[in-house]
KESEMAR-731065 format. One line per field, with one value per residue: residue number from 1; residue in one letter; x, y, z of N, C-alpha, C, O in turn. Coordinates in steps of 0.001 Angstrom, whole numbers, plus 500000, padded with zeros to 6 digits. Example, Ala and Ser with C-alpha at 12.3 -4.5 7.8 and 13.67 -1.06 7.14 Angstrom:
2
n	1/2
res	A/S
n.x	513190/512850
n.y	494310/497750
n.z	507800/507080
ca.x	512300/513670
ca.y	495500/498940
ca.z	507800/507140
c.x	513200/512900
c.y	496700/500030
c.z	507800/507870
o.x	514236/513409
o.y	496681/501138
o.z	508465/508039
This chain:
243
n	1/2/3/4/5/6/7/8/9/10/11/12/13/14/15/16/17/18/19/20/21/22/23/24/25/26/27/28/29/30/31/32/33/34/35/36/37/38/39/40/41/42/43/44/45/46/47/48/49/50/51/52/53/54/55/56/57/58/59/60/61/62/63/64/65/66/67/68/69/70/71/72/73/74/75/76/77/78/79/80/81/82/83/84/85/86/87/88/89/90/91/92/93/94/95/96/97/98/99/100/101/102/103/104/105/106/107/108/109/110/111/112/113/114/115/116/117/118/119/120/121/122/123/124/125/126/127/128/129/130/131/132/133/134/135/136/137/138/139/140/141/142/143/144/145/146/147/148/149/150/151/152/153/154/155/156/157/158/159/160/161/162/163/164/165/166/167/168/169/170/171/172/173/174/175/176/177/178/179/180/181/182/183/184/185/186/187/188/189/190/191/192/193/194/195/196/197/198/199/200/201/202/203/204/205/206/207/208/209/210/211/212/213/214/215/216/217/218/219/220/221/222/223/224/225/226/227/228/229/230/231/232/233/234/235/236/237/238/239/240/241/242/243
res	X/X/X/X/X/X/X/X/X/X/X/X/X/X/X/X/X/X/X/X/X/X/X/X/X/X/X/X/X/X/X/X/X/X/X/X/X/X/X/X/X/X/X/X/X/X/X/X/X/X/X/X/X/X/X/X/X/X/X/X/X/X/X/X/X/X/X/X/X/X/X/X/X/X/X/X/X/X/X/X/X/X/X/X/X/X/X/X/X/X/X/X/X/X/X/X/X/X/X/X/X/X/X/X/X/X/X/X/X/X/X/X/X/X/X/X/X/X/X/X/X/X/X/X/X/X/X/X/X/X/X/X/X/X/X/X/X/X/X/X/X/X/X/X/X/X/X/X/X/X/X/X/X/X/X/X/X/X/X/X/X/X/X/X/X/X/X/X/X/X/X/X/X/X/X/X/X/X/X/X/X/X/X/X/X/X/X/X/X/X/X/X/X/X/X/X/X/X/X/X/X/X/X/X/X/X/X/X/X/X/X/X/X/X/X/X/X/X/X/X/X/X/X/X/X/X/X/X/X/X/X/X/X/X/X/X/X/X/X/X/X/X/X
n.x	119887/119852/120267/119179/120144/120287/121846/122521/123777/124714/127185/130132/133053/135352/138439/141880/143703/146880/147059/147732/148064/146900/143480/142749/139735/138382/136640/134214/132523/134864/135257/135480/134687/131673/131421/131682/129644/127044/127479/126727/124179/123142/123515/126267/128492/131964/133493/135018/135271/136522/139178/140635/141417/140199/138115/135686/133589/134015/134184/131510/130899/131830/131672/130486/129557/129793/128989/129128/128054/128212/125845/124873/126431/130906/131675/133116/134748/136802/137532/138120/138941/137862/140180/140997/144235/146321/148855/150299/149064/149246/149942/148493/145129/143639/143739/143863/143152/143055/140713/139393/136259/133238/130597/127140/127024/125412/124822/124469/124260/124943/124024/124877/124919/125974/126025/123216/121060/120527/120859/118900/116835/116581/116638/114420/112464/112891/114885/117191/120126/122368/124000/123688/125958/128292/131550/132250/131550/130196/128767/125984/123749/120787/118869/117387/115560/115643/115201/114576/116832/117072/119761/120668/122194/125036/125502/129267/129727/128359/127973/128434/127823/128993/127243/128438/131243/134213/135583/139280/139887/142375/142818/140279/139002/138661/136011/137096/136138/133500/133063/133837/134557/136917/138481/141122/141722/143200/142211/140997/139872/139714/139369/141450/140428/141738/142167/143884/145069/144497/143752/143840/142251/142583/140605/138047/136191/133651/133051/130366/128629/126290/127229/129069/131124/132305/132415/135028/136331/135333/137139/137930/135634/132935/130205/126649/123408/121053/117978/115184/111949/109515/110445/111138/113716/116764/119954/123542/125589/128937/130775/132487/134969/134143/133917
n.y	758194/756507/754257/753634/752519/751764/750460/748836/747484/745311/745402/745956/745547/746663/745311/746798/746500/746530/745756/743361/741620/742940/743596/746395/748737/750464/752930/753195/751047/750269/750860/748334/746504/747261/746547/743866/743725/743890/742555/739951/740708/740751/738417/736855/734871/734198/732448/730908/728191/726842/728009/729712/731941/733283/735739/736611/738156/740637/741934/741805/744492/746218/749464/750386/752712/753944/755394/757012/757328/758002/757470/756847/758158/757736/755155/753244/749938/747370/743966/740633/738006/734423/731960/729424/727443/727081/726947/726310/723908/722197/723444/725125/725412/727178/730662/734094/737338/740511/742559/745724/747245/748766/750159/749960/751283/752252/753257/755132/753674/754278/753764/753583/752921/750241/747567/748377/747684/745253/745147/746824/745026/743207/744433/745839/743231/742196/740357/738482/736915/735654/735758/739481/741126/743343/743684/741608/738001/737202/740345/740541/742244/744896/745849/748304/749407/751917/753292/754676/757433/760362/761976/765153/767521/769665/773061/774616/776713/776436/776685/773964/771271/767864/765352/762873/760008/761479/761655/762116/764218/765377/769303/769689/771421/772533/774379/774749/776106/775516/772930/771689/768986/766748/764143/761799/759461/756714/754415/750881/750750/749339/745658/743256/740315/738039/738751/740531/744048/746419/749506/752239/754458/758089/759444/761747/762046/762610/761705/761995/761715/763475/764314/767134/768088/771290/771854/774186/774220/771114/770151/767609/765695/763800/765189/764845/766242/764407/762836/761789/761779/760128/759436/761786/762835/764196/764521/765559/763992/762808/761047/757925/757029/755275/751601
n.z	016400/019603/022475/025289/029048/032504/034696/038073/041033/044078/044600/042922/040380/038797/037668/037746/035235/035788/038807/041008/043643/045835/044671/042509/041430/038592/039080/037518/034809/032020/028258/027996/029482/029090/026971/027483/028817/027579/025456/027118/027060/024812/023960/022789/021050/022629/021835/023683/024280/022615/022636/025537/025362/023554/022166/020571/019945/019833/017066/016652/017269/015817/014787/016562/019480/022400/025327/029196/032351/035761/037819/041012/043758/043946/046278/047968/049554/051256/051104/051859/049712/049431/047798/045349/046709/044420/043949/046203/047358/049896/051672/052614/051630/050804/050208/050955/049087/048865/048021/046545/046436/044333/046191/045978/043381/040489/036977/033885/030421/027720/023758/020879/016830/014820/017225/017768/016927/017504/020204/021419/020794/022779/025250/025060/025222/027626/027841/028606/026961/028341/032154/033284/035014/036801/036199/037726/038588/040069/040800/040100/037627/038208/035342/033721/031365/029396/026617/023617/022337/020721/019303/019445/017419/018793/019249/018219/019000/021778/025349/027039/029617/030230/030714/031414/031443/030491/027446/026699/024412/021522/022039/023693/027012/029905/031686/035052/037373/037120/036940/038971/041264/039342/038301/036994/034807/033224/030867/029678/026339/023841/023053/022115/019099/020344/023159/023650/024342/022680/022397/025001/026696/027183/030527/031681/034266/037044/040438/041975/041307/040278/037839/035818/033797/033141/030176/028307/025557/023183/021487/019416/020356/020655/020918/021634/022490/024039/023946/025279/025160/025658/028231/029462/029535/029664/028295/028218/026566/025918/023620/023258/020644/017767/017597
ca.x	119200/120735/119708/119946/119722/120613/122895/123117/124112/125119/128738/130586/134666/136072/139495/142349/145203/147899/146758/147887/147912/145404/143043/141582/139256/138190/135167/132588/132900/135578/134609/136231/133900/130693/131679/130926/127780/126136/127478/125840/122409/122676/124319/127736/129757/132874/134281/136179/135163/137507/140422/140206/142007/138950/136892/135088/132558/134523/133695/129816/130942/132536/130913/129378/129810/129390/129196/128779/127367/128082/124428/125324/127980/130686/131905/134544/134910/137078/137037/139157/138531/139229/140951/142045/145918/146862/150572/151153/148291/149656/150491/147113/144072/142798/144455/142517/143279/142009/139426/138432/134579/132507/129575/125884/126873/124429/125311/123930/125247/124164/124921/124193/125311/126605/125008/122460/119141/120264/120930/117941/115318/116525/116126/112347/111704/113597/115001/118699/120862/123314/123186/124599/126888/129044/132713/132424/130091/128770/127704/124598/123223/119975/119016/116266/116064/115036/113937/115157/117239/117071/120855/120669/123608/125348/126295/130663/130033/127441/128337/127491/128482/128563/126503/128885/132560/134753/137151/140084/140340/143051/142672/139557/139633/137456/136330/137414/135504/132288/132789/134280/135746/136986/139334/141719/141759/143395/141371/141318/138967/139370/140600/141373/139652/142672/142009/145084/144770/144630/143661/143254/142107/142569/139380/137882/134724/133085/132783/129975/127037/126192/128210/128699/131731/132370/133667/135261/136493/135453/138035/137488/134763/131662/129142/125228/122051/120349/116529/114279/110393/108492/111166/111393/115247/117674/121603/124449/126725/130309/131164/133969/135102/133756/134788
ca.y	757538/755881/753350/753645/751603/751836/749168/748760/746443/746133/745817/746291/746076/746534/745628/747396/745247/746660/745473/741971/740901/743456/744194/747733/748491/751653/753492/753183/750277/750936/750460/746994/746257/748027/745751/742445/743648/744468/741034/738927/740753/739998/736335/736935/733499/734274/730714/730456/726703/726190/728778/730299/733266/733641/737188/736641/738716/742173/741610/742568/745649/746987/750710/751180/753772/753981/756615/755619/758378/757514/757821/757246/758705/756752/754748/752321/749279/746326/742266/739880/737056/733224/731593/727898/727727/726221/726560/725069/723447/721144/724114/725561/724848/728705/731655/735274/737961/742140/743203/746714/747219/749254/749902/750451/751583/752600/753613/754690/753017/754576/752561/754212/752563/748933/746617/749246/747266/743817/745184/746919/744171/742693/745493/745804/741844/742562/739138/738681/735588/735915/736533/740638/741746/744503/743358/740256/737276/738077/741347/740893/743442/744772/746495/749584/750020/754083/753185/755508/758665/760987/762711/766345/768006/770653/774382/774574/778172/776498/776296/772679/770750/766431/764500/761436/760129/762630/760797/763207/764086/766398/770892/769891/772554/772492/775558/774528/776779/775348/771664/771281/768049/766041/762962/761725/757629/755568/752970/749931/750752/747923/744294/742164/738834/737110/739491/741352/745252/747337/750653/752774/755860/758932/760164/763018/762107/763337/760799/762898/760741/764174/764610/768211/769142/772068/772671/775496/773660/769958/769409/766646/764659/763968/765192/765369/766198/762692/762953/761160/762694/759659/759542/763351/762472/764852/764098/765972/762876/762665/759748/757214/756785/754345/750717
ca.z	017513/020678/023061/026688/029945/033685/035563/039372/041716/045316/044455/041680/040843/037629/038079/037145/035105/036025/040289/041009/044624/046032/043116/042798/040977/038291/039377/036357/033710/030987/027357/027520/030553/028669/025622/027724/029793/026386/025000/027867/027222/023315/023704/021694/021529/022893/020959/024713/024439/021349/023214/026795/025259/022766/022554/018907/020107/019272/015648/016219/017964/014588/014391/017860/019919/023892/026863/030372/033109/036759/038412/042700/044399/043917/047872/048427/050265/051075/051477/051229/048786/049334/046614/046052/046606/043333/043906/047221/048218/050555/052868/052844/050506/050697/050060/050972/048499/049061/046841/046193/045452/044655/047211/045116/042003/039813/035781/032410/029361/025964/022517/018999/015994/015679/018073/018890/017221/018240/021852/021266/020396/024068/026253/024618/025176/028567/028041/027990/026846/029692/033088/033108/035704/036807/036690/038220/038067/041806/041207/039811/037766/037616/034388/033688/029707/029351/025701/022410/022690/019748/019463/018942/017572/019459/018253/018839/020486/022945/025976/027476/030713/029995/032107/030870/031042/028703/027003/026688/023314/021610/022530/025248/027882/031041/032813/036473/038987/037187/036742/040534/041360/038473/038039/035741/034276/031555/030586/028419/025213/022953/023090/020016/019082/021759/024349/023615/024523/021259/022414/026092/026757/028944/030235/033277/035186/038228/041368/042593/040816/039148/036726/035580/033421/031591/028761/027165/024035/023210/020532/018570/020722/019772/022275/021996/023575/023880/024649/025339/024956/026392/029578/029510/029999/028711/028775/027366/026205/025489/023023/022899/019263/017411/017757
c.x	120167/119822/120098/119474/120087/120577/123097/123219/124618/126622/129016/132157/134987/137871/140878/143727/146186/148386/147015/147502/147384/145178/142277/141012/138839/136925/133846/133851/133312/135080/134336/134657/132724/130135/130750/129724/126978/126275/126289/124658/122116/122998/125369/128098/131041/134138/135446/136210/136007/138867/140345/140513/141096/138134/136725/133671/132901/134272/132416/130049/131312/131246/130156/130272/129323/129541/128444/128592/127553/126852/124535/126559/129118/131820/132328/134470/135479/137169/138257/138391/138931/139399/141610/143311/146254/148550/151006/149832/148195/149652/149063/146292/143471/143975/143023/143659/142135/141614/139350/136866/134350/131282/128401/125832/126145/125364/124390/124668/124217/124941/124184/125466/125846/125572/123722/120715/119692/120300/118968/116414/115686/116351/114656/111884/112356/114151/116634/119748/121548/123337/123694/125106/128269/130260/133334/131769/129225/128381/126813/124175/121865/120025/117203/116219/114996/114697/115299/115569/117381/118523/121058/122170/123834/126145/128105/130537/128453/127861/127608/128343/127787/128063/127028/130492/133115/135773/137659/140623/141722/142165/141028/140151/138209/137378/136174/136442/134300/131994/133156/135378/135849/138323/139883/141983/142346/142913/141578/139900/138702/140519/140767/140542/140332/142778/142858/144682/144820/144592/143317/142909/142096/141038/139098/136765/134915/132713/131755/128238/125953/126948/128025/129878/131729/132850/133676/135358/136384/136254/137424/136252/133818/130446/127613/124584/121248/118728/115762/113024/109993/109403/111163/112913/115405/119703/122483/125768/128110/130908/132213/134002/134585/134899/135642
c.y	756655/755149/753488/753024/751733/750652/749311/748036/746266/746111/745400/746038/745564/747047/746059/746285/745447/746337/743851/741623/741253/744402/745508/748102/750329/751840/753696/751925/750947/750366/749180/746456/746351/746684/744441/742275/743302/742849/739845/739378/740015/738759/736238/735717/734031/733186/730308/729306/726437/727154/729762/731530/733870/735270/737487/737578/740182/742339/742057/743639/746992/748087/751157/751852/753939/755059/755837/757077/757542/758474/757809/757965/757677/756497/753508/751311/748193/745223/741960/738801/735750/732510/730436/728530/726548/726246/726025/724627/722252/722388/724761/725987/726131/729716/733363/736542/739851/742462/744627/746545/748459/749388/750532/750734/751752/753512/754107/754476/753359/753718/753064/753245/751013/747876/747334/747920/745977/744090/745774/746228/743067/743347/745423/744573/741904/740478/738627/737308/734839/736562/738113/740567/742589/743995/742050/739676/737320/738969/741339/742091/743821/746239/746995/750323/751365/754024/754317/756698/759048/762012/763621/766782/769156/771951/774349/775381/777294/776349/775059/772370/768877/765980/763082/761916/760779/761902/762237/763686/765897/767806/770796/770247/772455/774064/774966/774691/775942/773838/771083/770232/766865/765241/762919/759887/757788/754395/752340/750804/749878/747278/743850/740543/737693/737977/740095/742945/745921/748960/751004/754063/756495/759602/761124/762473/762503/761848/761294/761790/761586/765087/765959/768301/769593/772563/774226/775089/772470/769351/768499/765529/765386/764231/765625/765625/765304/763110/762335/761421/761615/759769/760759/763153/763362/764776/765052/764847/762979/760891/759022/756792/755597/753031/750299
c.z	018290/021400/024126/027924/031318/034455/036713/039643/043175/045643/043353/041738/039425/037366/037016/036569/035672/037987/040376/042713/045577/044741/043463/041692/040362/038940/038711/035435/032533/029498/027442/028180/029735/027285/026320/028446/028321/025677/025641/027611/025802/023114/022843/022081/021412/022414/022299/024827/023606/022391/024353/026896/023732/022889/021112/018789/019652/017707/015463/016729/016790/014265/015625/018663/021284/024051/027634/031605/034449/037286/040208/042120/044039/045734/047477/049296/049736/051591/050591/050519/048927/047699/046606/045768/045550/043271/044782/047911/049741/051793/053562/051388/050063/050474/050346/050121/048551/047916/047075/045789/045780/045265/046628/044432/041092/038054/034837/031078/028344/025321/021325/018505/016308/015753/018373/018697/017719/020242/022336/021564/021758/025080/026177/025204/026709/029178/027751/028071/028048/030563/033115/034635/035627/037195/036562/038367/039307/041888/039800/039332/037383/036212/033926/032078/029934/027851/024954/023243/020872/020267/019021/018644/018436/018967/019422/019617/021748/023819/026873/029246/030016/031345/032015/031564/030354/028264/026757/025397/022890/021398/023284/025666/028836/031289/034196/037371/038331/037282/038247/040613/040206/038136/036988/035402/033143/031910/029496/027549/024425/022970/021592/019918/020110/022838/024534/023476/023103/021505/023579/026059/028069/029196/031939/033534/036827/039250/041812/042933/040433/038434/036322/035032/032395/030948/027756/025648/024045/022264/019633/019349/020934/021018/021462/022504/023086/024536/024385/025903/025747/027947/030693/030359/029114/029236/027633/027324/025565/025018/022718/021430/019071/017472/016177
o.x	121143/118628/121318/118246/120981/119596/124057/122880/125048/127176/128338/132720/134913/138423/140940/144454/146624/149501/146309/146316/147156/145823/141459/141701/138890/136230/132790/135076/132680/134447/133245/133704/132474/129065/129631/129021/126313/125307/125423/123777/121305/122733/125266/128078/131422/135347/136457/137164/136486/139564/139885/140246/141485/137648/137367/132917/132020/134198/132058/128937/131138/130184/129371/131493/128106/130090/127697/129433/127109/126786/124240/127203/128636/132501/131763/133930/135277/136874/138910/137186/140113/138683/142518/143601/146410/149254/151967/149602/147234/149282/148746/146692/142831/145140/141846/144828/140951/142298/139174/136439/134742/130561/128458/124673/126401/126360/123318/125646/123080/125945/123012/126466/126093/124724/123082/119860/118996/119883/118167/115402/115017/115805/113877/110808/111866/113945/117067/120071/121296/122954/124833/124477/129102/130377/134235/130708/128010/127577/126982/124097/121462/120806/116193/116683/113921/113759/116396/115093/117697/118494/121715/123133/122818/127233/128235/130953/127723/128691/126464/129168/126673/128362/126337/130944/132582/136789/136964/141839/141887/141086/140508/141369/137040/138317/135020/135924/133807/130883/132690/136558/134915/139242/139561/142664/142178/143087/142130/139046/137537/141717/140333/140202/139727/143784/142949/143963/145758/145357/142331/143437/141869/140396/139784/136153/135914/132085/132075/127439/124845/127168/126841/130440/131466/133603/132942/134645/137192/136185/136331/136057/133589/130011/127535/124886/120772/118587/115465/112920/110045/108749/111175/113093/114722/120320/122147/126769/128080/131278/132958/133017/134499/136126/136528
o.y	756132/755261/753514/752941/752406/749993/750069/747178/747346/746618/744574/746211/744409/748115/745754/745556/744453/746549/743159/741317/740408/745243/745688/747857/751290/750890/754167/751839/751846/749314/748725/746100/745183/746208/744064/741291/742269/742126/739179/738559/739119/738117/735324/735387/734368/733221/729631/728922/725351/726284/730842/732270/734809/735654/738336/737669/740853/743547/742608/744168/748207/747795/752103/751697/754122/755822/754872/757932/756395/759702/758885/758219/756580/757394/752839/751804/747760/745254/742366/738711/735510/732693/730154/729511/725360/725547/725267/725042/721742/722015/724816/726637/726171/729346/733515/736640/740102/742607/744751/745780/749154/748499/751760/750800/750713/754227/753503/755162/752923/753105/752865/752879/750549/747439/746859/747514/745608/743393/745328/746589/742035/742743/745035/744701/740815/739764/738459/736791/733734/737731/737870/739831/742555/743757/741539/740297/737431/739135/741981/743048/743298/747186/746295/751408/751545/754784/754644/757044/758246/762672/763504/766517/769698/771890/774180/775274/778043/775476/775150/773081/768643/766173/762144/762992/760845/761636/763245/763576/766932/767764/771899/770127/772335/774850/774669/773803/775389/773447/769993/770323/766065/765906/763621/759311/758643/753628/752804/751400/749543/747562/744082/739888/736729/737769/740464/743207/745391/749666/750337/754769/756136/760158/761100/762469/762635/760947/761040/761429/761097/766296/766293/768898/769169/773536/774900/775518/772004/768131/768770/764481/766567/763403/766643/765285/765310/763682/762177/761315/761993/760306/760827/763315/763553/764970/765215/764966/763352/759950/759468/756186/754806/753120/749445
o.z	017752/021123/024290/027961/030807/034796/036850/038828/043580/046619/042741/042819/039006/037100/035825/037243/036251/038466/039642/042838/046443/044116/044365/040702/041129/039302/039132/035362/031978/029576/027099/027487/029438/026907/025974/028674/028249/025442/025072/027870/025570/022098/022025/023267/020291/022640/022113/025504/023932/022913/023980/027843/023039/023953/020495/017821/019114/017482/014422/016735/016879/013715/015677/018642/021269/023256/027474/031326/034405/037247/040727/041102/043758/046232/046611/050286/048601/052785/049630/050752/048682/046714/047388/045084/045829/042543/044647/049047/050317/052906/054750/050422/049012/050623/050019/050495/048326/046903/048287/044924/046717/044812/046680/044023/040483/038161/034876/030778/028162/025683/021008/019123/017421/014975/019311/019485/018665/021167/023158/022166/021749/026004/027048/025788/027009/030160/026611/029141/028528/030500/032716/035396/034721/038397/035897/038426/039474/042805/038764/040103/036344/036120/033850/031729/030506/027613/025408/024324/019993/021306/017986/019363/018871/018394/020634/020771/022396/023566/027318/029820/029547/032524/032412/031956/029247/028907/026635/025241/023534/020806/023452/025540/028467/031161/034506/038049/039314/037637/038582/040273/040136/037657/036029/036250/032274/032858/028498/028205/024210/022945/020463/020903/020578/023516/025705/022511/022506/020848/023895/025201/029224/028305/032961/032466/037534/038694/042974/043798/040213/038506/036367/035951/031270/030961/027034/024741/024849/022112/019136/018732/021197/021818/020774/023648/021951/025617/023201/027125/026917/028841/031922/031566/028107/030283/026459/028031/024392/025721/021846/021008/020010/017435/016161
């Protein structure tokens, strides 16, 4: 069993580290990202009041398991940002900095194992510790819990298409002509308790906002058919390893 929910907002920007002085931003939230929405709904203490380089919250994550489905299209836009000038403020008090965003964004974020019943028993009470948002603390997000998914397994000779992110695991093989247009990311996956990177991954999704690819061989990743009877939802999911 899985748990699943739907995240929009009217902008979004989950920025990329390696972007310093215009930030751009990935196109769906990366585990890392996924990690702290899900935190703010369950109330994790982050202990950042004792150390600003704090993230004690990765510790309840031990055994869970995400996927993340871009639901819009996804569309682009940018703004500049002001910013106090903490290095020469004498010269000028502002500074404006280019943003990437994303424009309406819309997501679904599954979660088996883990956190799933404490995330769980807040989706149901639709009551959540912290405020959620996508990215950044201005985009606002709202949130649409879709209730239980039952995770069917899948036969190896079946042929499927994911309606999710694919993480890229080793001998996956797409068939091309059928999956269309499909991307390529490295993303963060998991931080450490000091916010130090531990693990990224490469992964393929579809900008399209329906997702379709398909696979010839899924190698080693873990894909199901997620359904949900009272929703009459059905998803073919592609899972990021466990935390």
């Amino acid at each position: 069993m899985s748990v699943a929910f739907d995240c929009s907002s009217d902008i979004a920007m989950f920025r990329k580290p390696y972007t310093t002085t215009s930030s751009m931003s990935f196109a769906f939230p990366p585990p890392t990202a996924i990690a702290g929405l899900v935190g703010s709904i369950v109330g994790l203490d982050n202990r950042a009041s004792q150390d600003a380089s704090n993230a004690a919250y990765w510790k309840a994550f031990k055994g869970t398991m995400v996927a993340v489905a871009i639901r819009n299209p996804v569309r682009w836009f940018r703004a500049a940002v002001n910013f106090w000038n903490v290095k020469n403020p004498q010269n000028s008090p502002h500074i404006q900095v280019k943003h990437q965003f994303l424009a309406r964004p819309k997501y679904r974020i599954f979660i088996k194992n883990g956190i799933e019943s404490r995330l769980r028993e807040k989706l149901e009470q639709n009551s959540f510790i912290y405020t959620p948002f996508l990215g950044v603390a201005y985009a606002l997000a709202d949130v649409y819990y879709l209730g239980h998914f039952e995770d069917l397994p899948i036969s190896p000779s079946e042929e499927i298409s994911v309606n999710t992110v694919l993480p890229l695991e080793d001998d996956v093989s797409l068939d091309i002509a059928a999956s269309g247009k499909v991307l390529k990311e490295v993303v963060p996956f998991k931080f450490g308790e000091d916010r130090t990177l531990i693990d990224s991954m490469t992964v393929l999704y579809s900008d399209t906002g329906e997702c379709r690819i398909a696979l010839k061989n899924r190698g080693a990743v873990d894909v199901t058919r997620s359904v949900s009877a009272t929703r009459k939802i059905e998803q073919v999911v592609a899972w990021f390893p466990e935390w």
